[in-house]
N, CA and C atoms as an extended XYZ file, in Angstrom:
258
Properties=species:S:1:pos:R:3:atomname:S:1:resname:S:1:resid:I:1 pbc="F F F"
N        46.013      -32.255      -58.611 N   UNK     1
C        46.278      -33.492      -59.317 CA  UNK     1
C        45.037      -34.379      -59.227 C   UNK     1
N        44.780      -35.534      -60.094 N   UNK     2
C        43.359      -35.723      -60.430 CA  UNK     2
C        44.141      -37.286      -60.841 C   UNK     2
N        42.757      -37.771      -60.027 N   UNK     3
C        43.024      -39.875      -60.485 CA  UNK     3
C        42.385      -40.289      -61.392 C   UNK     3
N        42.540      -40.707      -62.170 N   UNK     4
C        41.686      -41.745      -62.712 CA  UNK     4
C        41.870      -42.763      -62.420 C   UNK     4
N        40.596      -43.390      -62.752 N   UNK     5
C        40.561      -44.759      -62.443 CA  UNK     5
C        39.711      -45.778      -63.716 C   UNK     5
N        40.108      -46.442      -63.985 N   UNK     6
C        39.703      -47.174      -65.193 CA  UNK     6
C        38.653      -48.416      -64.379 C   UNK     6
N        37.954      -49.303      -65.360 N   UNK     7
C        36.703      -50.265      -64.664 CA  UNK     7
C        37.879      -51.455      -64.224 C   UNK     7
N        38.847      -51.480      -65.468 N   UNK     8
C        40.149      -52.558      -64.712 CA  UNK     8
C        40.687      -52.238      -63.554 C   UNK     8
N        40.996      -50.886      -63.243 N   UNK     9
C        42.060      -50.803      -62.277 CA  UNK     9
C        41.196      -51.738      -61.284 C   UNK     9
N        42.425      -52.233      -59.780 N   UNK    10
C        42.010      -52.417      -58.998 CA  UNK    10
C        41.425      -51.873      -57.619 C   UNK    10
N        42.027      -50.541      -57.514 N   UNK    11
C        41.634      -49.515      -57.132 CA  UNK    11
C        40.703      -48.642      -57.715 C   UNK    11
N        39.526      -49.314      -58.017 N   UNK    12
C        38.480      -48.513      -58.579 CA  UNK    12
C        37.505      -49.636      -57.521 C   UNK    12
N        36.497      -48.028      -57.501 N   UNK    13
C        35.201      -48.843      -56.489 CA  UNK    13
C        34.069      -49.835      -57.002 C   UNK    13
N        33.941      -51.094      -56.592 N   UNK    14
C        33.128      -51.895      -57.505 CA  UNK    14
C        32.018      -51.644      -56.814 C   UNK    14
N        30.735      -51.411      -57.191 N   UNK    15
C        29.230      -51.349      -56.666 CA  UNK    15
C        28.813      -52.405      -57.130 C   UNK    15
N        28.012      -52.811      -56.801 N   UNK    16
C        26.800      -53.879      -57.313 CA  UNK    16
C        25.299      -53.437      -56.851 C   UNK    16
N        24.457      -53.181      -57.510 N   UNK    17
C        23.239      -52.509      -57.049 CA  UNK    17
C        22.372      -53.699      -56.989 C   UNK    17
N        21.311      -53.640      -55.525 N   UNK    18
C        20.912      -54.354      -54.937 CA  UNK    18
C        19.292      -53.906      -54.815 C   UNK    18
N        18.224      -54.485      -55.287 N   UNK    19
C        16.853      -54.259      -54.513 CA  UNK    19
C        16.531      -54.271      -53.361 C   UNK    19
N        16.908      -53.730      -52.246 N   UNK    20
C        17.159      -53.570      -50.855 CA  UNK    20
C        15.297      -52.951      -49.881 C   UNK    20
N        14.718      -53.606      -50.036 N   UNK    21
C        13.089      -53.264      -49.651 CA  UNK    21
C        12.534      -52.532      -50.796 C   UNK    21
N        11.939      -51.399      -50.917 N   UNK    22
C        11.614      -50.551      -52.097 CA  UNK    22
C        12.885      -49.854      -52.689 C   UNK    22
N        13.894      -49.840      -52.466 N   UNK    23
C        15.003      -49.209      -52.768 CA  UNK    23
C        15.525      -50.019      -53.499 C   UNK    23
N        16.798      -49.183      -54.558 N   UNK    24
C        18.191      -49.980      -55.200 CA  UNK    24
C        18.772      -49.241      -54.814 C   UNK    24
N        20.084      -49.956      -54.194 N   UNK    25
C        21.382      -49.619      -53.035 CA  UNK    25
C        22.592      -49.875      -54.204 C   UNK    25
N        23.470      -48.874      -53.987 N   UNK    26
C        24.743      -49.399      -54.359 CA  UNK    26
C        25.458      -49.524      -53.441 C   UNK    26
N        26.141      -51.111      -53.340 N   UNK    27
C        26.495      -51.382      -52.733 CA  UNK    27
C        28.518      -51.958      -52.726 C   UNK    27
N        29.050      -51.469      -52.052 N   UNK    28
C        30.657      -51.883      -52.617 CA  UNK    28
C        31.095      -53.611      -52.487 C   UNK    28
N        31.683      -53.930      -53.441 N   UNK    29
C        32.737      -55.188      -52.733 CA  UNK    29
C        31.863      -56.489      -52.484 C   UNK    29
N        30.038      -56.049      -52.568 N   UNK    30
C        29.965      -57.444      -52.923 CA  UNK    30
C        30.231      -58.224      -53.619 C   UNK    30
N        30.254      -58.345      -54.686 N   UNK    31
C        30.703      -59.149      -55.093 CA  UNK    31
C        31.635      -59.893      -54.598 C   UNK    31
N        32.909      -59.498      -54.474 N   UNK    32
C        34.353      -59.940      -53.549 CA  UNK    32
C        33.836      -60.999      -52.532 C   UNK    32
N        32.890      -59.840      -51.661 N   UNK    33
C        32.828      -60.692      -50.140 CA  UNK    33
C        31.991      -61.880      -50.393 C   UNK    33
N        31.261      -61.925      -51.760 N   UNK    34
C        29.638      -63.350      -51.534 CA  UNK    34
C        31.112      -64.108      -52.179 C   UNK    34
N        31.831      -63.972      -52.896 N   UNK    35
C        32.963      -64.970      -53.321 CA  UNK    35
C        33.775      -65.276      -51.823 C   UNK    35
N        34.275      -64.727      -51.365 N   UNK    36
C        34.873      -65.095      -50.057 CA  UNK    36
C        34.057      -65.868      -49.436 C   UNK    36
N        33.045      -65.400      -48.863 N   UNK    37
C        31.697      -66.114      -48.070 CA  UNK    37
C        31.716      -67.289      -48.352 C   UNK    37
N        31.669      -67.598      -49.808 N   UNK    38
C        31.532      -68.676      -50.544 CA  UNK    38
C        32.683      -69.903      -50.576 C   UNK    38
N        33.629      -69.091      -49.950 N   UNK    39
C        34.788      -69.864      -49.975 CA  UNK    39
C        35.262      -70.735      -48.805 C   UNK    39
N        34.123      -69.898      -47.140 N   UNK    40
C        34.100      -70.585      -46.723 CA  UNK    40
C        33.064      -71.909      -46.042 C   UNK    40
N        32.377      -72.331      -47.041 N   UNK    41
C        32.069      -73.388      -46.808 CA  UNK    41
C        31.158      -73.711      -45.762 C   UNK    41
N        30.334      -72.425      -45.621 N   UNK    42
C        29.682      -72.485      -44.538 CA  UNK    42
C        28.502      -73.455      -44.638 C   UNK    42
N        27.784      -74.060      -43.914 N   UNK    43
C        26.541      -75.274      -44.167 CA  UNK    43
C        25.465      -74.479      -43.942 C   UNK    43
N        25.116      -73.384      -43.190 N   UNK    44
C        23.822      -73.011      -42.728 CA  UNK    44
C        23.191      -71.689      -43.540 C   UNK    44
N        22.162      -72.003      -43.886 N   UNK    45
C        21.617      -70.864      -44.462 CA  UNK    45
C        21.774      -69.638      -43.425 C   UNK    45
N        21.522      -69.491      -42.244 N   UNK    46
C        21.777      -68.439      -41.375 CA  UNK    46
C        23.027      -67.844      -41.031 C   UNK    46
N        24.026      -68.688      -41.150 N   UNK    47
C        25.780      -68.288      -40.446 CA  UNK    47
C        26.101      -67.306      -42.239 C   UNK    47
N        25.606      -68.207      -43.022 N   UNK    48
C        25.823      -67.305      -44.263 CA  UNK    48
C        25.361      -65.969      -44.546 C   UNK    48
N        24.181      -65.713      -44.074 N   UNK    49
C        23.294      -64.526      -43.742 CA  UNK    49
C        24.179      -63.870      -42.772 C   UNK    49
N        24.631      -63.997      -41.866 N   UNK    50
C        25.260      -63.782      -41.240 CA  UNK    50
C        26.595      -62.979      -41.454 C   UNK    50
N        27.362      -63.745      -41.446 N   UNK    51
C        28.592      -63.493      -42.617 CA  UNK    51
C        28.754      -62.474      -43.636 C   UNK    51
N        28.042      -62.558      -44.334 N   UNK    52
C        27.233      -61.486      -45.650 CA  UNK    52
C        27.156      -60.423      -44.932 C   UNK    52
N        25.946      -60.104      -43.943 N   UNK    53
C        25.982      -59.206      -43.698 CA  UNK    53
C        27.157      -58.430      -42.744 C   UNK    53
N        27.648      -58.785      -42.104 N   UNK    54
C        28.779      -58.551      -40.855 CA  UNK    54
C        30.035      -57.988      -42.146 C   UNK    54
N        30.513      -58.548      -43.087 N   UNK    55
C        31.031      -58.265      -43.776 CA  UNK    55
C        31.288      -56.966      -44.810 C   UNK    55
N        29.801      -57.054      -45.209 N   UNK    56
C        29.147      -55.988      -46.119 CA  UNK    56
C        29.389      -54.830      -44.937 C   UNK    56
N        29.078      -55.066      -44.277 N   UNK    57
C        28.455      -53.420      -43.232 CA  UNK    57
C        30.475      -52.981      -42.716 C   UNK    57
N        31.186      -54.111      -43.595 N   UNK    58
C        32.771      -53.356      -42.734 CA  UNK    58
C        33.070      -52.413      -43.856 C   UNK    58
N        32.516      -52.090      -44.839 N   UNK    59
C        32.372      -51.804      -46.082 CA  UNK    59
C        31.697      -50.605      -46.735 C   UNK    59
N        30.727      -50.101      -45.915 N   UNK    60
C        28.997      -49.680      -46.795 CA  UNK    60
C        28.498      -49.644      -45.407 C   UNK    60
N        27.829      -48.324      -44.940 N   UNK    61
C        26.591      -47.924      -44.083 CA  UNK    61
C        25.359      -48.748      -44.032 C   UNK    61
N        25.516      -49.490      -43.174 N   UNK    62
C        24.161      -50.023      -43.270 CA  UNK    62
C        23.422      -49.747      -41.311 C   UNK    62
N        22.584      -48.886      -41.623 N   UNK    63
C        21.912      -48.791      -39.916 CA  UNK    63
C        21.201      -50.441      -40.067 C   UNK    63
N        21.567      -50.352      -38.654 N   UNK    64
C        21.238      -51.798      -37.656 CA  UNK    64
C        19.681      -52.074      -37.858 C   UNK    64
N        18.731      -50.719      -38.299 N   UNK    65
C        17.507      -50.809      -38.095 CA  UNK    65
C        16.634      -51.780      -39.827 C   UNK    65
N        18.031      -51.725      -40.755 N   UNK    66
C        17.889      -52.194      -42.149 CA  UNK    66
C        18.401      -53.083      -42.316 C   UNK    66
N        19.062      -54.272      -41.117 N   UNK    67
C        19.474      -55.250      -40.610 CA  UNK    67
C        18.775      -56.406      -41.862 C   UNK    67
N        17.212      -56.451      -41.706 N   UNK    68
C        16.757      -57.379      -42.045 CA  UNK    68
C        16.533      -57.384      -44.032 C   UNK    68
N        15.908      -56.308      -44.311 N   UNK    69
C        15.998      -55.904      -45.551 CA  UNK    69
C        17.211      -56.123      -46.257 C   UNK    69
N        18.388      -55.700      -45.799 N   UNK    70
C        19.975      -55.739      -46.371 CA  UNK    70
C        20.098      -57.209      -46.835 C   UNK    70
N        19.843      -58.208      -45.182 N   UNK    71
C        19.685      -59.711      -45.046 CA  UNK    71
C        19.496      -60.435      -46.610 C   UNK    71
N        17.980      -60.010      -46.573 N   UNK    72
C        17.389      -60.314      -47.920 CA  UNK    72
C        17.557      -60.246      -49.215 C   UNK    72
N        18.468      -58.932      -49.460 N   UNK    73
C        18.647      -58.727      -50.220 CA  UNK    73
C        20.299      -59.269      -51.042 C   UNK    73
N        20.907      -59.396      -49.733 N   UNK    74
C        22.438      -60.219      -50.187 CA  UNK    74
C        21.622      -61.570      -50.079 C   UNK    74
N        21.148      -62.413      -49.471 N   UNK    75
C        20.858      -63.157      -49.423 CA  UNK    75
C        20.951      -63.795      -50.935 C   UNK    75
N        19.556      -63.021      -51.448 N   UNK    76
C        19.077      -63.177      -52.903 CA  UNK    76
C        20.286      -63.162      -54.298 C   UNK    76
N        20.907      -62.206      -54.008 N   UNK    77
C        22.120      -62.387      -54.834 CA  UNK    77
C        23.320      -62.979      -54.710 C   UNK    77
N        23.561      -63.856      -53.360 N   UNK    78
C        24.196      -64.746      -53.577 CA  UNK    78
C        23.907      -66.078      -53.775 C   UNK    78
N        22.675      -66.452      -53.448 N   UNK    79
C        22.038      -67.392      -54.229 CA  UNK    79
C        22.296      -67.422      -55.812 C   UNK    79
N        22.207      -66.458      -55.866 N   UNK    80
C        22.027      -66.374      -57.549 CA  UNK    80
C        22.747      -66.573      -58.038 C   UNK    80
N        24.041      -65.440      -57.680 N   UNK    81
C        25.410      -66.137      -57.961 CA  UNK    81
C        26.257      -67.469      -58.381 C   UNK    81
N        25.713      -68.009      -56.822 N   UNK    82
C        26.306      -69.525      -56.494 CA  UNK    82
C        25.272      -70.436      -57.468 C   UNK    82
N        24.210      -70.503      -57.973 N   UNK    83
C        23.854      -70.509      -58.873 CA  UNK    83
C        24.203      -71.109      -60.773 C   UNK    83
N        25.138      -69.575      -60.745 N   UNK    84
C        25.463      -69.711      -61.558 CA  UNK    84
C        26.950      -70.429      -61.888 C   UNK    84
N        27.846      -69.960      -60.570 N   UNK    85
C        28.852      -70.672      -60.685 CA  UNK    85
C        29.061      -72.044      -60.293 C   UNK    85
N        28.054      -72.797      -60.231 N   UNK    86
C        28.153      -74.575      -59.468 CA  UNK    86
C        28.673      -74.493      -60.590 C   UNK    86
């Protein structure tokens, strides 16, 4: 027996591809989580970095050693985001 999954369903995997150092990462559920993140209201550019990442990695492989690169790279797209949605 065989699933489909449509781009609506909700049970379909959302990626968002990310410039992650020289790499593009696909990455799951960001989207979701920089909206959550976002929801809470955090003040510091760092606790947000933070957050982002701790989140992302419950999600998506990320070695500890790509800690900082990953950082940067959610970083950048939730800026962007928030951005667009003020």
């Amino acid at each position: 027996m065989s699933v489909k999954l449509s781009l609506c369903d909700t049970k379909a995997v959302r990626r968002t591809y990310l410039k992650v150092g020289d790499a593009v990462v696909g990455l799951q559920d960001v989207d979701i989580i920089a909206k959550t993140v976002r929801g809470l209201n955090l003040q510091q550019e760092e606790e947000i970095k933070r957050e982002l990442l701790s989140r992302v990695k419950l999600v998506n492989y990320i070695p500890d050693s790509a800690n900082a690169k990953y950082i940067e790279a959610l970083w950048g797209y939730y800026s962007e985001i928030n951005l667009i949605q003020k």
